[in-house]
C-alpha positions in Angstrom: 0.6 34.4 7.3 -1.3 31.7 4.7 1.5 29.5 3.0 1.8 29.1 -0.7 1.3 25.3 -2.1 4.8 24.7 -2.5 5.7 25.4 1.1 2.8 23.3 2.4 3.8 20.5 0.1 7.4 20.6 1.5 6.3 21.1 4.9 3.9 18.1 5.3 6.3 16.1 2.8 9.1 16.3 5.1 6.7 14.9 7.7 5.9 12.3 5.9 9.3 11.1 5.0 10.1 11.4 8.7 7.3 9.4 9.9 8.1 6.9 7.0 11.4 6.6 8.0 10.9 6.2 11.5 8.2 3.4 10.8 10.7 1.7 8.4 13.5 1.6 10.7 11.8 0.1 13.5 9.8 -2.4 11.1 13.9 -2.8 10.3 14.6 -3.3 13.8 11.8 -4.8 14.9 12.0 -7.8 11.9 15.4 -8.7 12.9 14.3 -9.1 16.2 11.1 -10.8 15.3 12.6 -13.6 12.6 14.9 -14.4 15.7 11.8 -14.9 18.5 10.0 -16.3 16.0 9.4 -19.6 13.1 9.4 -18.1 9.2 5.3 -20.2 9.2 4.2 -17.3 11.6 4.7 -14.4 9.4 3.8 -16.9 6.5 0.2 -17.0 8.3 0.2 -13.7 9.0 0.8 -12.8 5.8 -2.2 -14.6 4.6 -4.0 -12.6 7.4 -3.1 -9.1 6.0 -3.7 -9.9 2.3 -7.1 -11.1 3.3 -8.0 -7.9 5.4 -6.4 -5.7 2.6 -8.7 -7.4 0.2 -12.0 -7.3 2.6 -11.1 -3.6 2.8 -10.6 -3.1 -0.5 -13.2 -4.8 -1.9 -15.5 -2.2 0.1 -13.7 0.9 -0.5 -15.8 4.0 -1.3 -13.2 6.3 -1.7 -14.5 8.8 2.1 -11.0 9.8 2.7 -10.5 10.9 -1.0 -13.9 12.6 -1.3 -13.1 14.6 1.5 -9.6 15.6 0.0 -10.9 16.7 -3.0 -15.0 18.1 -2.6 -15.4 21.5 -2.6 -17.7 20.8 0.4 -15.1 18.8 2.1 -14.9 20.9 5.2 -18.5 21.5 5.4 -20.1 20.2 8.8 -23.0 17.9 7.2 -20.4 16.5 4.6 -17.8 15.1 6.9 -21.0 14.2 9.1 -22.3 12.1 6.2 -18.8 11.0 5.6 -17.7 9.6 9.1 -21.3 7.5 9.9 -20.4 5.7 5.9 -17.4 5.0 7.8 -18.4 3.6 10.8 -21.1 1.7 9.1 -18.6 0.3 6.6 -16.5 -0.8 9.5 -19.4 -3.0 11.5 -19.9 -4.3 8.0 -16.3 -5.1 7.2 -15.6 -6.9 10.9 -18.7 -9.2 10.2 -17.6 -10.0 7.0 -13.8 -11.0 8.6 -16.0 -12.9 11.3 -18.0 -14.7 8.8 -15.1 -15.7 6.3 -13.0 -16.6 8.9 -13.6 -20.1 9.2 -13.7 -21.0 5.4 -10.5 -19.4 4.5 -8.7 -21.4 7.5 -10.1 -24.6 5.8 -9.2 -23.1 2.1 -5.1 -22.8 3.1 -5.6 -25.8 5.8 -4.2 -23.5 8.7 -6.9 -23.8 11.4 -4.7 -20.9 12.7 -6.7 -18.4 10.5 -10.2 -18.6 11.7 -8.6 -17.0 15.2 -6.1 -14.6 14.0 -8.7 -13.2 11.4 -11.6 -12.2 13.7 -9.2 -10.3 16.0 -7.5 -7.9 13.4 -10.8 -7.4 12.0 -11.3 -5.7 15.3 -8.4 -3.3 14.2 -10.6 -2.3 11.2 -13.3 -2.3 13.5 -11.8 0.7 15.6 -10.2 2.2 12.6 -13.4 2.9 11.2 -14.4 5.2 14.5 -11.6 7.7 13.3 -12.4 11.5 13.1 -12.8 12.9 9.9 -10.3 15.7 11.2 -7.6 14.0 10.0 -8.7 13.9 6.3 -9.5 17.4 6.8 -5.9 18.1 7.9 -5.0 16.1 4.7 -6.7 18.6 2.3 -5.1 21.5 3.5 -1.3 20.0 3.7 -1.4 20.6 7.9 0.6 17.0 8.2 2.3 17.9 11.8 -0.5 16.8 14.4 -1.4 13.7 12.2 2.0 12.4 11.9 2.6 12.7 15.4 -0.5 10.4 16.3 1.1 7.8 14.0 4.2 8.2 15.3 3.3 7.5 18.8 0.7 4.7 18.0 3.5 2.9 15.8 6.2 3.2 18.2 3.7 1.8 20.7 2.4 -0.8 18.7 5.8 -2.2 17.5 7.1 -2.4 21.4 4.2 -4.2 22.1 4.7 -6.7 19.1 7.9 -7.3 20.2 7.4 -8.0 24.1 4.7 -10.2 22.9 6.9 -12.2 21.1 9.6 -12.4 23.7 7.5 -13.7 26.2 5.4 -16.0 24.4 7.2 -17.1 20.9 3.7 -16.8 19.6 1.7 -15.7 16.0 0.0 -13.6 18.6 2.6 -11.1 18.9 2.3 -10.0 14.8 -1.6 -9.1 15.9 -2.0 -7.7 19.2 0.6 -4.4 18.5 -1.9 -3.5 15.4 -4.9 -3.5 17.7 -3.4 -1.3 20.2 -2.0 1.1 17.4 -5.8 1.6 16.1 -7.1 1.9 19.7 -4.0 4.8 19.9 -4.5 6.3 16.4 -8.7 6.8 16.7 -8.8 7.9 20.1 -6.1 10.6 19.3 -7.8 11.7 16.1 -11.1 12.9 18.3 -8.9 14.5 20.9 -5.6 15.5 20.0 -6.6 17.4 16.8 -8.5 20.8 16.3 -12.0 21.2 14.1 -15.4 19.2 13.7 -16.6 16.9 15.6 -18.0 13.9 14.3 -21.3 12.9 15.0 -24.0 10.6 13.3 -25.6 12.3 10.7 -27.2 12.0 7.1 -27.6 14.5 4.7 -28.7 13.2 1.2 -27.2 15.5 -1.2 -23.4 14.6 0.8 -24.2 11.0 0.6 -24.9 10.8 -3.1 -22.0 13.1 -3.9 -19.4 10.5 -2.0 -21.5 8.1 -3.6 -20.6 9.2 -7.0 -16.9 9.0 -6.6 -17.2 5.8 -4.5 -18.4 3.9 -7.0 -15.3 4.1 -9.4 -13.3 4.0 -6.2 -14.9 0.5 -4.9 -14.2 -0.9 -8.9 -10.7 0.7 -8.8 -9.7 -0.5 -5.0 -11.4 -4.0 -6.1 -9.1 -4.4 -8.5 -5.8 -3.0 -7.3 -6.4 -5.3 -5.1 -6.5 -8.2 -7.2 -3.5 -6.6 -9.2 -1.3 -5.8 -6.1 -1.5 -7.5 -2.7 -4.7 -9.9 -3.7 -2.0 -12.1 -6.3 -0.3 -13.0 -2.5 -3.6 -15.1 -2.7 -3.0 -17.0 -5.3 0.7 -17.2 -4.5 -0.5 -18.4 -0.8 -2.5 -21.2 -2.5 0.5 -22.6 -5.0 3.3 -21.9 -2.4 3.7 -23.8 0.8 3.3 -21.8 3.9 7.2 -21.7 4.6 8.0 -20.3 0.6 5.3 -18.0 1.3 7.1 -16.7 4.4 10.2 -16.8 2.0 8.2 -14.2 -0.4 6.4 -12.1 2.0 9.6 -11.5 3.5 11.1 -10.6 0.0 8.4 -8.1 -1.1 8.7 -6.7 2.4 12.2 -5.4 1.3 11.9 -4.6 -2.4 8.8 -2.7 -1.6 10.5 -0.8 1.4 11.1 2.7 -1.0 7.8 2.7 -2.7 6.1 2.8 0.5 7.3 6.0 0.9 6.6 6.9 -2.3 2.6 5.6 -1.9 2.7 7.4 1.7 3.8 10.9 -0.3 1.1 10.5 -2.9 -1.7 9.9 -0.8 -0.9 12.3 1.6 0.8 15.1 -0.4 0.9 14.7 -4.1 -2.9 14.0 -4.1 -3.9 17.0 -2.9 -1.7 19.2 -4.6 -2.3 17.7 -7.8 -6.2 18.3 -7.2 -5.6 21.6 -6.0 -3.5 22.4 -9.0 -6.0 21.3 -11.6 -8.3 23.4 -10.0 -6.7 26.6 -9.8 -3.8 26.7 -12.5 -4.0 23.3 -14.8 -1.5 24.7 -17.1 1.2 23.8 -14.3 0.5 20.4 -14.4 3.1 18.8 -17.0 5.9 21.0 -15.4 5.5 19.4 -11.6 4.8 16.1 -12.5 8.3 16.1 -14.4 10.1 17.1 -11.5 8.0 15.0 -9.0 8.2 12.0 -11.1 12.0 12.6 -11.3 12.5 12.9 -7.8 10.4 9.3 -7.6 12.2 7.3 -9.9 15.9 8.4 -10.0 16.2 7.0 -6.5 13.9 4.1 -6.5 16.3 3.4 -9.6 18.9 2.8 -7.6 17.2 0.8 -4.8 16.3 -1.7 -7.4 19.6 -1.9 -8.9 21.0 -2.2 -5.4 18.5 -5.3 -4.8 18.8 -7.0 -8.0 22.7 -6.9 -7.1 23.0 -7.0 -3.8 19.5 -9.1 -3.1 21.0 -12.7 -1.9 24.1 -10.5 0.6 21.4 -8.1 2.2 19.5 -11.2 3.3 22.1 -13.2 4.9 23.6 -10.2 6.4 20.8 -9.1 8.0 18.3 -13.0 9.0 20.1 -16.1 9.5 20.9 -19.4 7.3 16.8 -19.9 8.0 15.7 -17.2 5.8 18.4 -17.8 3.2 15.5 -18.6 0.1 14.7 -15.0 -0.1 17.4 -13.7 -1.4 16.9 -15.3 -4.5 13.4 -14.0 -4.7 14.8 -10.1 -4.0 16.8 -10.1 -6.4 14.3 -11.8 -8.7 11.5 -9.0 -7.8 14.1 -6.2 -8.0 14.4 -7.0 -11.6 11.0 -6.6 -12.1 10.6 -3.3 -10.5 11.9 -1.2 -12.6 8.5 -0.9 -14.7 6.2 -0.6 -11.5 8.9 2.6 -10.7 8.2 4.4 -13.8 4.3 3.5 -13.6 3.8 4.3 -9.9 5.6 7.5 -10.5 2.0 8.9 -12.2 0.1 7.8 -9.0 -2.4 10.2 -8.2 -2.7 11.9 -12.0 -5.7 10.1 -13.1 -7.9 10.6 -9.5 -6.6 14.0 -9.0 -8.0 14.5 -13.3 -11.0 12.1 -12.0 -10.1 9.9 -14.6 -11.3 6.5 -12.6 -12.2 4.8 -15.3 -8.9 4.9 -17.0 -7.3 3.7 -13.6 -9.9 0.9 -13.4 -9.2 -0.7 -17.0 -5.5 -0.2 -16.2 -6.0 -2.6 -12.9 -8.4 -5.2 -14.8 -5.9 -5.4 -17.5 -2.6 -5.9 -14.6 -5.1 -8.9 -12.8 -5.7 -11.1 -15.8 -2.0 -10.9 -17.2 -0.4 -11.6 -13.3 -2.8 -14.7 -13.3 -2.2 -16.2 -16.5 1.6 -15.7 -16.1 1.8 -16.9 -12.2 0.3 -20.1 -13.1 2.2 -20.6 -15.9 5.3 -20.1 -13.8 4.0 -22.5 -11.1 3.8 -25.2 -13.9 6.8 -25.5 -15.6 9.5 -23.5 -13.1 7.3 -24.5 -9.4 7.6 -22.0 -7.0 10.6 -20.1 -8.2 8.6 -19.6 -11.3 5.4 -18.0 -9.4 8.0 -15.4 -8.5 9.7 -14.8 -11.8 6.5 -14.5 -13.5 5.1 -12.0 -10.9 7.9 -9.8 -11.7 7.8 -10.4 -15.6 4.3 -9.3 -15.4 4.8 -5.5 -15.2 7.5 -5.6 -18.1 4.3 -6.9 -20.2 2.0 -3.6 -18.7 4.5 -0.8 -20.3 2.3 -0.5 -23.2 -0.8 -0.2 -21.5 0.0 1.9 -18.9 1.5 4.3 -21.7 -1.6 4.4 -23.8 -3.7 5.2 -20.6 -1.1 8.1 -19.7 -1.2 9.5 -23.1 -5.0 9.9 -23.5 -5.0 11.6 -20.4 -2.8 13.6 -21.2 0.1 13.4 -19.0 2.5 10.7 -20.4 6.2 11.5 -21.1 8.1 9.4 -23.0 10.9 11.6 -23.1 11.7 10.4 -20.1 9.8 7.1 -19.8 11.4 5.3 -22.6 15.3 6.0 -22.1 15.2 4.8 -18.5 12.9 2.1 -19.3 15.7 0.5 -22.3 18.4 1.2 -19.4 16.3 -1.2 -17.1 15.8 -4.0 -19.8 19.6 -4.0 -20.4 20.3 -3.9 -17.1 17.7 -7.1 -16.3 18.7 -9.0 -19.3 22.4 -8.7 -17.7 21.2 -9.4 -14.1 19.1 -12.6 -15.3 21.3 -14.0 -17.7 23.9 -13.9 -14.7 21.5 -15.2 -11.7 19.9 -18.2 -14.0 22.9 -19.5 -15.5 
């Protein structure tokens, strides 16, 4: 018996929340354990790493996965063919790059650390890029079940790896070597544990230029999300000190602990459905993104709230006296989530519409105003001002974003704007308080 959308979607979704929730409580677990074998510099430095890799990823992104989701062709045999050898080529690329950079960005932060810790989780993305296209596949049909499974086991592996690492040796080491077993884990169970095609090296023309086509607003778009999202840890690595950095990695660790889920569910589930619902019945578009946007933001709501409360207890409850700087910072990024809530709530609209270029000025226009504000914070405020003015920042895109939405035609200010005034006089109360 074929299952309608809406049991697909719930079926995969409730995979997904239960492989995000497993993965967030041992991350939980795991970080309580890790702060405690190890010095706040190491996940400072590692924090550097993953921005970097993000970035070298990003910067290169053409968008495979997402072609394959949503071509008409995407099950074809010479598409994902075509597909799959972009990926692997793009992943010898990508670990060359990591090699190459290696060395100048250790001399950039003045941690020598870097030009050995970069080379080796480039060889994650490396092995990453060997994955079988039958996990996108499974992705555009809503079959979740078999993929989650594979990250399930390679996490839970990884992380218990990680953390005997770190007992035995009390190195930086330990934050690497659990990510290169999970990819070695992940690939090799993506060719052999899951049914359909598969890969081998291939090149059909017509398939290439057709990935091409979307790639190319996909490597603007990732290149600047990039900049906009994780890449401003760059410029927050190079006006913090690597301890305050370790401070504020582990602070945006915690506020961003919900919307992780909430990315995971887009990508995996609302992305396809959306694309699958302009397709075949676009007049039902308005009416599920209300209710999916609702079930987004009520309860990321109240995370928030919770943080921009509760921010400088959850920290010393849960790290010791060492870690105590963050809590300032949660509570200070909490306040400034409440924006990024109701704009992240539209993720996957605009690609699913193939509106790229709307998404693209959207990101440019998120990277200049983080910049300016950042170093304005750094120079009157110091470091505590970086943070601040990192979270101001999305209170400044509201307009923006809401133009974007309403020429595509799916903004909704019924909703938008009540619990948006609710935030500000919530944050106004919250700040007025922290800062006096």
């Amino acid at each position: 018996m074929t299952k309608t959308l809406k049991q697909r979607v719930l079926h995969s979704g409730m995979w997904v929340i239960a492989n995000y929730g497993m993965q967030q409580g041992l991350r939980f677990v795991s970080n309580l354990i890790l702060t405690r074998l190890l010095f706040p510099e190491a996940f400072g430095l590692v924090g550097i790493v993953q921005v970097i890799m993000l970035g070298i990823n990003l910067l290169s992104d053409l968008g495979i996965s997402t072609s394959i989701i949503q071509h008409k062709k995407g099950e074809d045999e010479e598409f994902l063919n075509t597909a799959w050898t972009l990926q692997v080529v793009r992943g010898v690329f990508l670990f060359l790059v990591a090699v190459a950079v290696s060395h100048p960005f250790a001399e950039f932060y003045h941690q020598p650390m870097l030009a050995q810790l970069l080379p080796v989780v480039a060889l994650s993305m490396l092995i990453q890029s060997f994955r079988s296209t039958k996990m996108d596949v499974a992705n555009r049909t809503l079959n979740m079940k078999r993929n989650i499974l594979i990250d399930m086991c390679a996490y839970v592996l990884g992380v218990v790896t990680t953390i005997l690492v770190a007992w035995k040796y009390h190195s930086v080491w330990a934050l690497v070597v659990g990510g290169v077993l999970n990819s070695i884990i992940s690939t090799w169970a993506s060719h052999y544990m899951l049914p359909g095609h598969t890969n081998r090296f291939a090149w059909h023309h017509a398939s290439f230029l057709d990935i091409f086509h979307l790639g190319k607003w996909f490597f603007l778009s990732s290149m600047l999300t990039f900049f906009s999202g994780e890449g401003s840890r760059l410029i927050v690595g190079k006006l913090l000190d690597v301890r305050t950095l370790g401070f504020y990695t582990l602070a945006t660790m915690l506020v961003s602990i919900f919307w992780q889920m909430i990315s995971q569910l887009v990508s995996n589930i609302l992305l396809p459905a959306y694309s699958e619902i302009i397709r075949q019945q676009p007049e039902r578009l308005h009416a599920v993104l209300t209710k999916t946007r609702l079930y987004m933001v009520l309860p990321g709501y109240m995370v928030a709230i919770i943080m921009a409360l509760f921010g400088q207890e959850i920290v010393d409850l849960l790290y010791d006296e060492r870690y105590r700087e963050a809590g300032k910072m949660l509570m200070i990024l909490a306040m400034g989530s409440f924006p990024g809530i109701i704009n992240g709530s539209y993720l996957g609209v605009l690609t699913a519409k193939g509106l790229l270029k709307s998404s693209t000025l959207l990101q440019a226009v998120t990277i200049v105003l983080q910049i300016i504000l950042m170093y304005i914070g750094h120079l009157y405020y110091g470091n505590l001002g970086v943070v601040a003015s990192f979270a101001a920042a999305t209170w400044f895109l509201i307009i923006p974003y809401a133009v974007i939405y309403h020429k595509a035609g799916c903004w909704q200010p019924r909703m938008d704007i009540p619990l948006l005034s609710g935030a500000l006089m919530f944050v106004l109360y919250r700040a007025s308080v922290l800062f006096s």
